[in-house]
VMD Tcl script that draws the C-alpha trace (Angstrom):
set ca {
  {-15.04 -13.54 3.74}
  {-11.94 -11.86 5.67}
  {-8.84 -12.97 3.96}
  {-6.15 -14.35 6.78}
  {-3.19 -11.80 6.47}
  {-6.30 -9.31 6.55}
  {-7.54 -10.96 9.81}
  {-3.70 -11.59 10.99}
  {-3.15 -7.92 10.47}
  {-5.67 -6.26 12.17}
  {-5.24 -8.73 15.46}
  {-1.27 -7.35 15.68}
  {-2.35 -3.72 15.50}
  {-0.46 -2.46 18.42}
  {-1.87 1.01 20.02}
  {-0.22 4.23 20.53}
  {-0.64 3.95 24.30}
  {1.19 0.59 24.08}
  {3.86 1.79 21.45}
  {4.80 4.48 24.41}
  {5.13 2.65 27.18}
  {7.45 0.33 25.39}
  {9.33 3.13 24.20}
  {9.08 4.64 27.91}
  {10.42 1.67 29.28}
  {13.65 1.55 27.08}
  {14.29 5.26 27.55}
  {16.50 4.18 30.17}
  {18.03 7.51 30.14}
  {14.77 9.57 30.22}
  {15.88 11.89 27.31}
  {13.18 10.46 25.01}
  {16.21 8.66 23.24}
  {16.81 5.12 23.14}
  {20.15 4.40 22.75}
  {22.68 1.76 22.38}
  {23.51 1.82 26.21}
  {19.52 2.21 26.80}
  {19.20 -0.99 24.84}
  {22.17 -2.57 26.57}
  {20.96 -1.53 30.34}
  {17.07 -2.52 29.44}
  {17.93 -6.42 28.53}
  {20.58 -6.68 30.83}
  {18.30 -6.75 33.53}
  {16.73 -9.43 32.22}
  {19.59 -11.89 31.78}
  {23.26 -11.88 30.48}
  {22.20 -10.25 26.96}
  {24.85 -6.95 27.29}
  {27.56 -9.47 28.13}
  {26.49 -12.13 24.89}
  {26.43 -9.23 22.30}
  {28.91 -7.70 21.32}
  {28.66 -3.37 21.24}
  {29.04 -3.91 17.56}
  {25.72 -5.88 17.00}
  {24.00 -3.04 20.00}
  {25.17 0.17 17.45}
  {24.42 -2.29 14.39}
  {20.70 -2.58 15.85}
  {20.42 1.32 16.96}
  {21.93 1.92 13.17}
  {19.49 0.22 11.40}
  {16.66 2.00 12.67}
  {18.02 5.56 13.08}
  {17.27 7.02 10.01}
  {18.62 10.83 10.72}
  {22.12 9.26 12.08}
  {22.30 10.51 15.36}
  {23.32 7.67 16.43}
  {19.93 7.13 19.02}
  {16.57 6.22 18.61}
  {13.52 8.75 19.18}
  {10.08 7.74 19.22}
  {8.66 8.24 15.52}
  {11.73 6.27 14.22}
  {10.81 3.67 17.37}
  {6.89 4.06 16.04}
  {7.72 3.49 12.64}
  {9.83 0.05 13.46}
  {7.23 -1.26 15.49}
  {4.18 -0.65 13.28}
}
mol new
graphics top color blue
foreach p $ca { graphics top sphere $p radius 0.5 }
foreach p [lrange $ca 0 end-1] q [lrange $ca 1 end] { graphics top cylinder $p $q radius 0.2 }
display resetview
C-alpha cells in the first residue's frame, strides 16, 4: 500500500528539462540570472503585477532565495526552490 504524501510526492516531481525552461523563461535578461527586474518584466506581461507590488516585496522575493547575496537568482538556487 503507497502511503498518499508518498503517492502525492512522486506525481509533483518536476524534471530537469522542465525546471530549465522555467528558469529560461524568467532569464529575461539572458545572463542565466533571474533578477528582481527579470521577475518584474516576466509577470508584467501577464497583467498589472510590477505595478501591484511594490520593489520592496520583488527584492524581498529575490532575497529569500539567493543564498550567496548577490542580489540575483542563478539556476541551482532556482533548482533548489522549486524541488
Amino acid at each position: 500500500m503507497i502511503a498518499e504524501s508518498e503517492f502525492l510526492s512522486s506525481c509533483c516531481i518536476i524534471s530537469e528539462s522542465h525546471l530549465q525552461k522555467a528558469f529560461k523563461a524568467l532569464d529575461i535578461g539572458k545572463n542565466n540570472y533571474i533578477a528582481k527586474s527579470d521577475l518584474q518584466a516576466a509577470f508584467s506581461t501577464q497583467g498589472r503585477y510590477k505595478s501591484a507590488m511594490p520593489d520592496v516585496i520583488w527584492q524581498q522575493f529575490v532575497g529569500e532565495v539567493d543564498s550567496d547575496g548577490s542580489g540575483r537568482i542563478n539556476y541551482e538556487q532556482f533548482k533548489q526552490v522549486m524541488e
